[in-house]
C-alpha beads as a LAMMPS data file, in Angstrom:
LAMMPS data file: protein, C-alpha beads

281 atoms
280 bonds

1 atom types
1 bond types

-500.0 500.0 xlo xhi
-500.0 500.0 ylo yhi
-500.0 500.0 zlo zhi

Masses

1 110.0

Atoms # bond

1 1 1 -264.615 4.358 130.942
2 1 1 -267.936 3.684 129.008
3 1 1 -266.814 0.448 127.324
4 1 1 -266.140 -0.805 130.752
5 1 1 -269.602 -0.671 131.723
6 1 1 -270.732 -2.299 129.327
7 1 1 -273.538 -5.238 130.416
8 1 1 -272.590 -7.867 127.799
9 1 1 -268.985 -7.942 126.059
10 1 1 -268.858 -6.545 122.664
11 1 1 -265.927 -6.699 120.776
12 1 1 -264.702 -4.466 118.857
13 1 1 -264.965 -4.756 114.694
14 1 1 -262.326 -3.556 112.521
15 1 1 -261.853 -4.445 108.351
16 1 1 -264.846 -2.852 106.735
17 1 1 -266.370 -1.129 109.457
18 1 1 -262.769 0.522 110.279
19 1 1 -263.086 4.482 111.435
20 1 1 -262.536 6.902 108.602
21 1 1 -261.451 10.218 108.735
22 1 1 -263.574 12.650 106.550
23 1 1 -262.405 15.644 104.465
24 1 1 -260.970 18.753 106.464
25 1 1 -263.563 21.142 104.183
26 1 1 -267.130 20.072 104.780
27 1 1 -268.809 17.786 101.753
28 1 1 -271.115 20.716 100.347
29 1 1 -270.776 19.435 96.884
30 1 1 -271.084 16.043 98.004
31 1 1 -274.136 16.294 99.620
32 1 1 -275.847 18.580 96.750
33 1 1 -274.410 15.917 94.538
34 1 1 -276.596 13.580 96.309
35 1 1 -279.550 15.559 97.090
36 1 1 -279.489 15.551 93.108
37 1 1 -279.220 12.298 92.489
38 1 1 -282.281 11.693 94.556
39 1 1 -284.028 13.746 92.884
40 1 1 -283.171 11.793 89.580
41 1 1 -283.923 8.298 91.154
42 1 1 -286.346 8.779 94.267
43 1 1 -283.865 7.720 96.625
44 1 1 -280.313 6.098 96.936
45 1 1 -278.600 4.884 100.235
46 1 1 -276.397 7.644 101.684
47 1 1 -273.802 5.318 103.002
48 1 1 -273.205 1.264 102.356
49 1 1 -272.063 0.282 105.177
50 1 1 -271.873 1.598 108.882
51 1 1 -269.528 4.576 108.395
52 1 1 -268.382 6.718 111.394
53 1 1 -267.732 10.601 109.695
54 1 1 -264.916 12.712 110.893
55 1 1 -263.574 15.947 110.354
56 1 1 -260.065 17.085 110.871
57 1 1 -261.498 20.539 112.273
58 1 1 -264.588 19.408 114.133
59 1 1 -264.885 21.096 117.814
60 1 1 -263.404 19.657 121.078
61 1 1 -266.337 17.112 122.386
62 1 1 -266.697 17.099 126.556
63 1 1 -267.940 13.712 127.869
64 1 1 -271.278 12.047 126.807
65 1 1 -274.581 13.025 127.995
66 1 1 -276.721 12.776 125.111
67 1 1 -277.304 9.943 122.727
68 1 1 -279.075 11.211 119.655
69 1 1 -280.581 8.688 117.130
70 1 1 -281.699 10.845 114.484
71 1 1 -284.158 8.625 112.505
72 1 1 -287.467 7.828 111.222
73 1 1 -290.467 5.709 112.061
74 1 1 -290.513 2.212 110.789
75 1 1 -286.622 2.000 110.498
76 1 1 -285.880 -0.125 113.761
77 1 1 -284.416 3.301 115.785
78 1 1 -286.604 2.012 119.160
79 1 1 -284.990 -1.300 118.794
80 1 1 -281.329 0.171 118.534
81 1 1 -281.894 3.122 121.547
82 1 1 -283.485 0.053 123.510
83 1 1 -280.542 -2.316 122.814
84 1 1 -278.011 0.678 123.499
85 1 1 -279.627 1.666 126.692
86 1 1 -279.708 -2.560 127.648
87 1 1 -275.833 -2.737 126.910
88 1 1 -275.446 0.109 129.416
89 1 1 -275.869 0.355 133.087
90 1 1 -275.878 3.996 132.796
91 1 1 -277.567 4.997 129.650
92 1 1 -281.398 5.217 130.145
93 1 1 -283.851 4.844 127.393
94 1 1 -286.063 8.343 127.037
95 1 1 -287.587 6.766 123.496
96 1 1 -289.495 9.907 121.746
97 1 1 -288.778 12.251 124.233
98 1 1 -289.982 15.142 122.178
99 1 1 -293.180 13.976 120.499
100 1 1 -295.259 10.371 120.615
101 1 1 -296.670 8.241 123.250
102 1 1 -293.378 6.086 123.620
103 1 1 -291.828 8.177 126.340
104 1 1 -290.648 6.185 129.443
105 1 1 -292.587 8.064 132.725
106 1 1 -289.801 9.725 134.414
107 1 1 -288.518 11.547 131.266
108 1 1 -292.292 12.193 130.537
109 1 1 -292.184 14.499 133.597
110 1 1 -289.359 16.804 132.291
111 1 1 -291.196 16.666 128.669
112 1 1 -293.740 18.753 130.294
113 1 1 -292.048 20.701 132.699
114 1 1 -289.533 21.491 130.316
115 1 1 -292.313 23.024 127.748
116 1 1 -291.252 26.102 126.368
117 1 1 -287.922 25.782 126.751
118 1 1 -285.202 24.947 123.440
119 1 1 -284.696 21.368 122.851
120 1 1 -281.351 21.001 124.382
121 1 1 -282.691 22.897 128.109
122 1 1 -285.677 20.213 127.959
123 1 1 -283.717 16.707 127.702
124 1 1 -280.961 18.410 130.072
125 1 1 -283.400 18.866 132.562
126 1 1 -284.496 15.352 132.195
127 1 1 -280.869 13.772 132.056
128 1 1 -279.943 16.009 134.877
129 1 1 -282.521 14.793 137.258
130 1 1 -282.102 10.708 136.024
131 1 1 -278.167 11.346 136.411
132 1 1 -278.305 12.766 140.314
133 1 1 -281.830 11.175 141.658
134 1 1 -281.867 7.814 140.254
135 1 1 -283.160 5.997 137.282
136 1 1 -286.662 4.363 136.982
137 1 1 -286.631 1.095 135.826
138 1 1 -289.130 -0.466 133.294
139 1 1 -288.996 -2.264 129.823
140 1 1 -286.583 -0.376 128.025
141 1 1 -284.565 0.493 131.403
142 1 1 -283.986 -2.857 133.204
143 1 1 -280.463 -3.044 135.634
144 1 1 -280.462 0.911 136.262
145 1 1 -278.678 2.177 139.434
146 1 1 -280.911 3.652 141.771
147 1 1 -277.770 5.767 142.617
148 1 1 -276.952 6.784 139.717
149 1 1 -275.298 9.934 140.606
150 1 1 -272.808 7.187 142.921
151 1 1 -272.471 4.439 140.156
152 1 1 -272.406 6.497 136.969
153 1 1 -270.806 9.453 137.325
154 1 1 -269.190 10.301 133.854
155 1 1 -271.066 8.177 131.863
156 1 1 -274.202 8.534 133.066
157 1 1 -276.373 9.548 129.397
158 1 1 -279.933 9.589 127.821
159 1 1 -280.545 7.933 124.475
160 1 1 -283.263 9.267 122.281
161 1 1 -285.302 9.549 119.127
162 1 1 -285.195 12.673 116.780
163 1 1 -287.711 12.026 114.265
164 1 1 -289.219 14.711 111.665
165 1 1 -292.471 14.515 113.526
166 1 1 -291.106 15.767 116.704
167 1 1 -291.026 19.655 115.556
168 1 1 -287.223 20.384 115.748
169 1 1 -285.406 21.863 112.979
170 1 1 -283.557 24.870 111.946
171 1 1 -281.354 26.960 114.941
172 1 1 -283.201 24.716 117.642
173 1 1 -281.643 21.181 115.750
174 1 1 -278.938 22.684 115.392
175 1 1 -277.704 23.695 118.679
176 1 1 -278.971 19.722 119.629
177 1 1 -276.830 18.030 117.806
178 1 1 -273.865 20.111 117.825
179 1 1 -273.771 20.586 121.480
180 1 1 -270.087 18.759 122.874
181 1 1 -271.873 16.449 124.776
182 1 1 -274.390 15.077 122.276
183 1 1 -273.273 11.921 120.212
184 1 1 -275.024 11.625 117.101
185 1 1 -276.101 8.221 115.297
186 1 1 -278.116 8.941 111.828
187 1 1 -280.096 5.551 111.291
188 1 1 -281.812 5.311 107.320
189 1 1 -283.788 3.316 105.857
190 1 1 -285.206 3.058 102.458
191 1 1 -288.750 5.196 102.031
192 1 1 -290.137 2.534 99.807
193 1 1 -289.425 0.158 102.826
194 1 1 -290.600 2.407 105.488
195 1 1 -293.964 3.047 103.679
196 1 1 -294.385 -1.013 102.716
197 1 1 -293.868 -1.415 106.801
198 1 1 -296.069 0.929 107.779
199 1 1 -298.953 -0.385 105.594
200 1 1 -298.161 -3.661 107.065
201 1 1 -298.612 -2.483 110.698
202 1 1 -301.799 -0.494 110.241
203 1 1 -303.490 -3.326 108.349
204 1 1 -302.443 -6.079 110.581
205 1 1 -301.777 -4.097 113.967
206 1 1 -298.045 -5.071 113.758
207 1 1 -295.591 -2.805 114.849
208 1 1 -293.117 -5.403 116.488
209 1 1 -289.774 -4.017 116.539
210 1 1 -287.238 -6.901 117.485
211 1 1 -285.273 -8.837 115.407
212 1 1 -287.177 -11.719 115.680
213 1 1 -289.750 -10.268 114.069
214 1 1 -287.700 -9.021 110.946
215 1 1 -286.761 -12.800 110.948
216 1 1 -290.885 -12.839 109.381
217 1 1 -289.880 -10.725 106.434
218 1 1 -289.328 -13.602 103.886
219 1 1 -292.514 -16.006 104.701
220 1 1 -296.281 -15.574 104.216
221 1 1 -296.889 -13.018 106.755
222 1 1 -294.725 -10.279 105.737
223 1 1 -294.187 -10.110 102.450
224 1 1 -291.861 -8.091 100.374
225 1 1 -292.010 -4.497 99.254
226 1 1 -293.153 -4.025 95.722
227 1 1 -294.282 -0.185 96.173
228 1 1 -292.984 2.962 95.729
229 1 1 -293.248 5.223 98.744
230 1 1 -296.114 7.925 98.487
231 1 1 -294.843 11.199 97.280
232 1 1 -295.761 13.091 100.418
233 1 1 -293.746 10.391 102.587
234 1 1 -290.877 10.669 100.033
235 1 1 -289.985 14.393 99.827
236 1 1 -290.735 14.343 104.065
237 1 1 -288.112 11.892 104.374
238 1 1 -285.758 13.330 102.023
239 1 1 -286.185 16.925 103.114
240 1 1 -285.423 15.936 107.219
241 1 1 -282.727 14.137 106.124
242 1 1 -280.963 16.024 103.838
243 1 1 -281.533 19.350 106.837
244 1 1 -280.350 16.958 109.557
245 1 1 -277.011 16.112 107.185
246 1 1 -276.355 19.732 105.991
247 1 1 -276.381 21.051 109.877
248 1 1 -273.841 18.094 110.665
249 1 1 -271.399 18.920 107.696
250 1 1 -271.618 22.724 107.519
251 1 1 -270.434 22.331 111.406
252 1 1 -268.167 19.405 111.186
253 1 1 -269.878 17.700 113.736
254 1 1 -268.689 13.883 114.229
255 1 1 -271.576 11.396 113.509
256 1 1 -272.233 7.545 112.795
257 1 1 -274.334 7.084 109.799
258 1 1 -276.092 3.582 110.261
259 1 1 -277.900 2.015 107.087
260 1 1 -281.169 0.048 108.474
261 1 1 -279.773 -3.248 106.784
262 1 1 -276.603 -2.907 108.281
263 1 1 -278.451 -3.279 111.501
264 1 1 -280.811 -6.049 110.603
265 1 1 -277.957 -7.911 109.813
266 1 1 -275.690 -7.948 112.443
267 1 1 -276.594 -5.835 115.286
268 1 1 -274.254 -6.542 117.977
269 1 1 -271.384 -5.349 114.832
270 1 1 -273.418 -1.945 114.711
271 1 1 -273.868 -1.324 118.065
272 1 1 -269.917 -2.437 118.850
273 1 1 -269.162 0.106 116.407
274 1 1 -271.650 3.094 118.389
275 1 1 -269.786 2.432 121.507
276 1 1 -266.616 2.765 119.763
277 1 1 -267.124 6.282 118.508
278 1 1 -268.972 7.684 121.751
279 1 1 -266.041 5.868 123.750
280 1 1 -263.675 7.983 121.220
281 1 1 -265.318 11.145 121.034

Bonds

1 1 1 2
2 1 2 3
3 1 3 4
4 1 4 5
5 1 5 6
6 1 6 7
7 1 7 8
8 1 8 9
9 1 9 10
10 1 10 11
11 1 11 12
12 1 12 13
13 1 13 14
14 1 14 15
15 1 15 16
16 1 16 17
17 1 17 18
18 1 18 19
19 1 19 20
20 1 20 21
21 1 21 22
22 1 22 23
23 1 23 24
24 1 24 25
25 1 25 26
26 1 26 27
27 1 27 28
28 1 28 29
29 1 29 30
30 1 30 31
31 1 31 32
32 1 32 33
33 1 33 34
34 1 34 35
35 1 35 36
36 1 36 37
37 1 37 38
38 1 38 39
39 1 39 40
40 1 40 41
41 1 41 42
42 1 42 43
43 1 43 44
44 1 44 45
45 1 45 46
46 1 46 47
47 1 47 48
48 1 48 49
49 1 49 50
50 1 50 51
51 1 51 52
52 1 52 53
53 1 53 54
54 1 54 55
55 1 55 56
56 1 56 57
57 1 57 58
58 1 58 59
59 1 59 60
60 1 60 61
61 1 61 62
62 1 62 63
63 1 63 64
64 1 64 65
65 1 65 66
66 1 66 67
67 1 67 68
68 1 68 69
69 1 69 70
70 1 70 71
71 1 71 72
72 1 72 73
73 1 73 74
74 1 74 75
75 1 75 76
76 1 76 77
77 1 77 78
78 1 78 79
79 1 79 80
80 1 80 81
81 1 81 82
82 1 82 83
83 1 83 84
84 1 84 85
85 1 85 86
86 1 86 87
87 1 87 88
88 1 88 89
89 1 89 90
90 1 90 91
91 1 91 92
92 1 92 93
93 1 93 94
94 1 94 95
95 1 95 96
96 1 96 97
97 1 97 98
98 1 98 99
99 1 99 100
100 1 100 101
101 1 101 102
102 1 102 103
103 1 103 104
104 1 104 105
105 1 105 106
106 1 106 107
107 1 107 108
108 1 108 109
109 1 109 110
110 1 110 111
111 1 111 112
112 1 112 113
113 1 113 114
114 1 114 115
115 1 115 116
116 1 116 117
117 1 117 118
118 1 118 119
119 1 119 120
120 1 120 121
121 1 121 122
122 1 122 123
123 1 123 124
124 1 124 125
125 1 125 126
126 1 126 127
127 1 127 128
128 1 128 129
129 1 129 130
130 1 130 131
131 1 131 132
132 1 132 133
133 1 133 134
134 1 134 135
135 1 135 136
136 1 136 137
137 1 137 138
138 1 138 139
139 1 139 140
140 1 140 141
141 1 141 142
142 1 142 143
143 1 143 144
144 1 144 145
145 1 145 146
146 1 146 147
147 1 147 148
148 1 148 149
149 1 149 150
150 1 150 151
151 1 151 152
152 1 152 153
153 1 153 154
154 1 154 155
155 1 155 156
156 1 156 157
157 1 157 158
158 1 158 159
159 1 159 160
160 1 160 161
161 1 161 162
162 1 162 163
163 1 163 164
164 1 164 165
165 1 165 166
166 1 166 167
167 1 167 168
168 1 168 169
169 1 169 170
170 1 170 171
171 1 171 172
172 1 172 173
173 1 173 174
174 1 174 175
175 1 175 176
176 1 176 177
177 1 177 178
178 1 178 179
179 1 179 180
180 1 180 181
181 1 181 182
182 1 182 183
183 1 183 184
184 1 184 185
185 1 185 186
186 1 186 187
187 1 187 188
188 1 188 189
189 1 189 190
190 1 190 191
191 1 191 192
192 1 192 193
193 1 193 194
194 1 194 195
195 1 195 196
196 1 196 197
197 1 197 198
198 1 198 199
199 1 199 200
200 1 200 201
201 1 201 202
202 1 202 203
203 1 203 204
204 1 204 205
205 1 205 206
206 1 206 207
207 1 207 208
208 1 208 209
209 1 209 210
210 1 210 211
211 1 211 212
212 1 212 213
213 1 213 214
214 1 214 215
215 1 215 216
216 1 216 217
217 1 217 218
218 1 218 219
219 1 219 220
220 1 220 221
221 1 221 222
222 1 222 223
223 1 223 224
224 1 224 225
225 1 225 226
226 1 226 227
227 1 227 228
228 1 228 229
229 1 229 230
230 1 230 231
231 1 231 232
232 1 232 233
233 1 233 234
234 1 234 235
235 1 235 236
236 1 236 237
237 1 237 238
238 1 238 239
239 1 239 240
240 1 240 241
241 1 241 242
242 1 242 243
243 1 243 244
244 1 244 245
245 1 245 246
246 1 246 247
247 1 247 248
248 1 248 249
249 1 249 250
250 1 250 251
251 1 251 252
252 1 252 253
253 1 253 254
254 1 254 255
255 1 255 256
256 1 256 257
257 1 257 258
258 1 258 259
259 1 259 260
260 1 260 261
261 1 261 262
262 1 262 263
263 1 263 264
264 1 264 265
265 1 265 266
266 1 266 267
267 1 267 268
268 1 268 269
269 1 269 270
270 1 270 271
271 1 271 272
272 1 272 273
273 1 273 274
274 1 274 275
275 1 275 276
276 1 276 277
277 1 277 278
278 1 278 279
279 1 279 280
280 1 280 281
């Protein structure tokens, strides 16, 4: 069993980050509710709190092979695939596997080879491979099994980035992250934010991305965002959300949706709650 694989002892959190089960009919109104509403104010949080989404008729999921973190840059998704793939022996760390410079060697390899192929045939290719030949270990992958294929077995998985920049949308998104053995974690955080961080880093060459750096955010050296995101960065992030949450409700496809400051907070309670679903799903 995944949780018992686990490298350091999470327990499980109940109370207000209980499962819920969502509504048997997928939330089309819902979500053009929302989509309205952010046209009205710029933005509003999707979800308060960490909130896995169920539906009563999604399909049959086979065991875990893909962990999906559907994000965006500057909202702390390559400290959460890091500290996933560093809770678990068996779950290596491909980072942006599909676009960026932050792509560990040995998936880098299937990246390439992979070219021209659909989304889903490239990081199969690559889990395949890390699953049966061994697992590299760097960084983001310390404690892997060199046999993997021995030690793993079932749970052996790759956790990765889907960001807006990486070119997938439409059929080929799709297929990704409703394929039964992808596990889907939708990390947001607000534009305004994103943009205010991303000023920060390119003025200052900062782009740390563990908590001990967010622990900066209320003193001198960080201060806090008074800005509006840019237009062009707002209706990008809107518009890859908003196609990356129609696609999971129009095929009732179980999903985690993970505010950023639910993270920043208490990560080990976010993460607990990640393992819970893929352990349940």
């Amino acid at each position: 069993m995944i949780l018992m694989r686990l490298l350091v002892a999470f327990p499980l959190f109940s109370g207000a980050l209980a499962l819920r089960e969502g509504p048997s009919t997928p939330p089309q109104r819902s979500l053009l509710k929302r989509a309205h509403l952010r046209q009205q104010s710029a933005w509003v949080p999707f979800v308060e709190k960490v909130t896995p989404v169920l539906a009563q008729n999604s399909r049959q999921s086979e065991e875990a092979r893909f962990l999906l973190i559907v994000s965006a840059q500057r909202s702390a998704s390559t400290s959460l695939t890091q500290t996933l793939a560093q809770q678990h022996e068996c779950v290596y760390n491909c980072n942006e596997f599909f676009g960026g410079a932050q792509v560990d060697v040995q998936c880098r390899e299937f990246k390439h080879i992979g070219e021209g192929e659909e989304a889903l045939g490239r990081i199969q290719l690559a889990r395949d491979d890390l699953c049966e030949h061994g697992m590299h270990e760097d960084f983001s992958n310390p404690g892997k099994p060199v046999e993997a294929a021995q030690e793993c077995r079932d749970t052996c998985m790759v956790a990765l980035k889907l960001f807006v920049g990486h070119g997938i949308f439409g059929q080929e998104l799709a297929d990704l992250l409703a394929h039964p053995q992808a596990r889907v974690v939708v990390l947001e955080r607000d534009p305004a934010e994103r943009w205010c961080s991303l000023q920060e880093a390119m003025a200052n060459h900062d782009w740390g991305i563990e908590p001990s750096h967010w622990e900066r955010a209320d003193n001198s050296t960080r201060p806090p965002c008074d800005h509006k995101a840019s237009p062009e960065l707002l209706e990008q992030h809107q518009g890859w959300y908003e196609e990356v949450r129609s696609i999971l409700s129009e095929r009732s496809i179980p999903h985690v949706e993970v505010p950023f400051d639910a993270f920043v907070q208490d990560s080990e309670a976010v993460t607990a709650k990640i393992w819970e679903f893929v352990e349940a799903h």
